[in-house]
C-alpha angles and dihedrals in degrees: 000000000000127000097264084167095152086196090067094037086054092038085046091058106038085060095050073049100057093039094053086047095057092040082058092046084043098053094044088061107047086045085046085053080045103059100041087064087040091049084040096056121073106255120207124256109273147118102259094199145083121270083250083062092247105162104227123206116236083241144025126203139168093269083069089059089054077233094178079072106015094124100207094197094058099037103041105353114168136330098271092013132107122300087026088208086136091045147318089252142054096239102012114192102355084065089048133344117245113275113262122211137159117220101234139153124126129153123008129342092266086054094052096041088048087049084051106052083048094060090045101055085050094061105271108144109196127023137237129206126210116188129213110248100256084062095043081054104051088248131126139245095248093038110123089229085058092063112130094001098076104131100342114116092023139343123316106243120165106149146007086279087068102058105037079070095047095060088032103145094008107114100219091200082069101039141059119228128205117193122191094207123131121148089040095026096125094061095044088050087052103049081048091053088035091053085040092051079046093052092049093250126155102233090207082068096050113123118193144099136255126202100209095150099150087175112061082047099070083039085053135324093065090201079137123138107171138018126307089242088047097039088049094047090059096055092050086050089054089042085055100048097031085054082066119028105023096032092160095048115101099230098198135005095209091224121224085165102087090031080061093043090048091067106280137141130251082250105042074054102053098041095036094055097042092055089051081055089056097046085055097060089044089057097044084046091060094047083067100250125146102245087225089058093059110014096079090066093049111110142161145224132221138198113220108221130191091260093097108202091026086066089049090053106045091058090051102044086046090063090053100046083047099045086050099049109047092047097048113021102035088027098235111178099182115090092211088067085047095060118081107218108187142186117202145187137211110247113278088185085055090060121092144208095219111086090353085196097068082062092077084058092054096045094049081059101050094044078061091052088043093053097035086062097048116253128172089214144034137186114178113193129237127253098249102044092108087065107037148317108321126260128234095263093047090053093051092045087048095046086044090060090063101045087052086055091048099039105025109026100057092218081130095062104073126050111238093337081192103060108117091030097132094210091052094044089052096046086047097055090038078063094041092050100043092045083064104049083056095054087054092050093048077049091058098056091044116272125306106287081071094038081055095051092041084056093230094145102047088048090050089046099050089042088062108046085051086061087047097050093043092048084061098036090056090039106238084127125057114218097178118237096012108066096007139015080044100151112117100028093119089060089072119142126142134155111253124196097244111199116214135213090252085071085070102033079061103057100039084056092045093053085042086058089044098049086050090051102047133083099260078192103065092032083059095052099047091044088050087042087052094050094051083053096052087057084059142046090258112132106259095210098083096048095045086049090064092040085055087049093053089052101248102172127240094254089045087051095049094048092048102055091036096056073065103039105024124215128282117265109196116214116233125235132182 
């Protein structure tokens, strides 16, 4: 038998006790000697803090991690493993690289599939579609509010026919498809399901993302079209039909990235998306549905900024709070709802038009970010993208950049090398706790779809974006290029994707010619059927599908459901 004395056990760990405690007392001291040599030595002139403001010691130890009581299981634990603070998955990228895709889409439905299969063909390995802003906006291709932006910010696409062109030739049964799409996000979804059921393929094997983040639109973005209740009803209607029939389809990426664009902090970010992540799973949990049916297709999207571990952190604190909260707040027994995926892209708001070229370099930065912090999915932007659409040769620098992260830089090899930096690990639990004291004051008005119509976010958002741009007015921040390192600015020239009016002459022909083809007579009863639905509770996905069918068009399907639900009206604030 074993010595079991519990004398000596007691006597064993008092004295691990007592040594922990003077290698403490030791290590006080020697920072305290340190500091006084660090406070006595001229410093440069800089802001030694985050862009979230958040005020950053010279040096971090383990003294900062409380790490005589850190409890790394509890706090960062394993890769795969609760509280996934190390990585959504067991083996992370030595099992499968992230997934690297380009936002793209410009022009009509035959340009952006072109611009596919080229991308394809170049080692991309999911797609991303960008709409043009009629579409964003629920609108069509003929409509008079469509005039001039026809496929200029993104692809045309106004009806099933649309997109059956776009993914001509794209098996959807090989490829993922992400789609940004919010205010009109259920017609889109179902022209994609609708091109999918053409192609033969099994929709409980689709794999692919929607956006469909109502709530950061009416924070940020504004592509609304109805009412947040409304709005809200129609996602959980997509959350109840998708859970059966499209299991492996991600069914929202709950968005931080144009809150981020809008203005916001890394924090703001972190703790503003998260809470419209909440308000997503109340409102699935009212309708009734069981969390662990729809969690696990929850996922988020992040933008990569140019603060570099704040970025790190903020990917890492985002999967605890997550994790936390779905298993013991929203009572979440699955895993699989415990565990944050993510897709993230580098900062279009971070590239400039001043020497373009210095923008790879920034990007190259930020997908590091991105990977360090351990995202599923990565889209770096091109160089030219301040300027316009990007060109073919943009797009492949840009998706190059992210195979020489993946195949040169080893960054791949080792599962979260950051993990025990104590900088890094405090960072990672201030964002974690600030994160938390704004949940309580959204609490506190109410939840965010008042803090929505009392305007509190937009406020917060623009508040900050003003610090931000006075910060570089008054130089106490370096943007390269724009307000230092100037010399050379003069010598830009650089190719821009210029799209034409033919663009537009095309697709309003092409919707004349569908409207021609199709049976008027069977658009006209399913729109009629979808209108009836909307009175209701009925879910709304199973009638818009046979609209889609039918060939409705994008713009038919909005207004029906809008003479029921009416448009957003944003109050103004000042």
């Amino acid at each position: 038998m074993g010595d079991t004395n519990p004398k000596k056990d007691a006597g064993q760990l008092e004295a691990e006790i007592s040594r922990l405690k003077s290698e403490l007392d030791r290590l006080r001291r020697e920072r305290a000697a340190w500091l006084g040599k660090y406070e006595s030595t001229p410093k440069r002139e800089a802001l030694f803090e985050t862009i979230s403001g958040v005020q950053l010691a010279p040096l971090y130890t383990p003294l900062d991690i409380g790490v005589q009581d850190s409890g790394y299981t509890e706090k960062l634990g394993f890769p795969g493993e609760y509280p996934f603070t190390r990585g959504p998955y067991t083996t992370m990228y030595r099992t499968r690289l992230w997934t690297m895709r380009q936002f793209s889409g410009f022009g009509t439905a035959e340009q952006t599939n072109e611009r596919y299969k080229y991308l394809l063909d170049h080692g991309q390995t999911g797609l991303s579609v960008a709409f043009d802003f009629p579409t964003l906006m629920g609108y069509d291709s003929d409509d008079p509010r469509s005039e001039g932006e026809v496929g200029v910010c993104g692809v045309a696409i106004s009806s099933l026919a649309d997109m059956e062109t776009l993914f001509d030739g794209i098996p959807l049964s090989d490829v993922s498809v992400s789609m940004t799409i919010n205010g009109p996000a259920l017609m889109l979804y179902c022209f994609l399901l609708a091109t999918a059921e053409k192609q033969g393929v099994d929709l409980r094997e689709l794999r692919g993302t929607i956006q469909n983040d109502i709530l950061k639109e009416f924070m940020a973005q504004h592509a609304w079209i109805y009412p947040p209740e409304p709005a809200l009803k129609i996602i959980t209607d997509i959350f109840e039909w998708s859970s059966a029939r499209a299991p492996k389809f991600n069914t929202i990426s709950i968005s931080g990235y144009h809150i981020r664009e809008a203005g916001a902090t890394a924090l703001q970010e972190l703790a503003y998306t998260l809470k419209n992540g909440f308000t997503y799973v109340e409102k699935g949990i009212e309708r009734g549905l069981d969390v662990d049916d729809f969690a696990p297709r929850l996922s988020f999207f992040w933008d990569v900024h140019n603060e570099f571990f704040e970025e790190i952190a903020k990917f890492r604190a985002a999967r605890r709070i997550w994790a936390r909260h779905l298993r013991e707040k929203y009572g979440a027994t699955n895993p699989e709802s415990w565990r944050l995926r993510t897709h993230a892209q580098t900062a279009g708001v971070s590239l400039m038009a001043q020497q373009p070229e210095n923008n790879i370099a920034r990007v190259a930065y930020q997908g590091l970010a991105a990977v360090l912090g351990g995202t599923q999915s990565l889209h770096t932007n091109a160089l030219d993208e301040t300027l316009a659409l990007p060109t073919e040769k943009a797009v492949r620098i840009a998706l190059r950049t992210q195979q020489i992260l993946a195949y040169e830089t080893g960054v791949a090899n080792v599962i979260d090398p950051l993990a025990g930096s104590y900088y890094v690990e405090w960072l990672t639990d201030r964002m974690e706790e600030d994160a938390e004291e704004i949940f309580a004051e959204i609490d506190s008005m109410g939840g965010v779809v008042h803090g929505i119509e009392e305007g509190y976010f937009q406020q917060q958002i623009a508040l900050s974006a003003e610090r931000f741009q006075r910060e570089v007015e008054a130089d106490k921040r370096t943007i390269v290029g724009v307000n230092d390192f100037t010399g050379g600015n003069e010598e830009m020239d650089i190719d821009t994707l210029k799209i034409g009016p033919e663009v537009e002459r095309k697709q309003r022909t092409r919707l004349a010619d569908l409207r021609a083809r199709r049976d008027a007579g069977e658009v006209e009863r399913t729109l009629e059927r979808l209108g009836a639905a909307a009175q209701g509770e009925e879910n709304l996905m199973e009638p818009v599908l046979a609209a889609v069918r039918a060939y409705a068009t994008l713009g038919e399907i909005r207004h029906t459901l809008e003479r029921v639900y009416g448009r957003f009206r944003e109050p103004v604030f000042f």
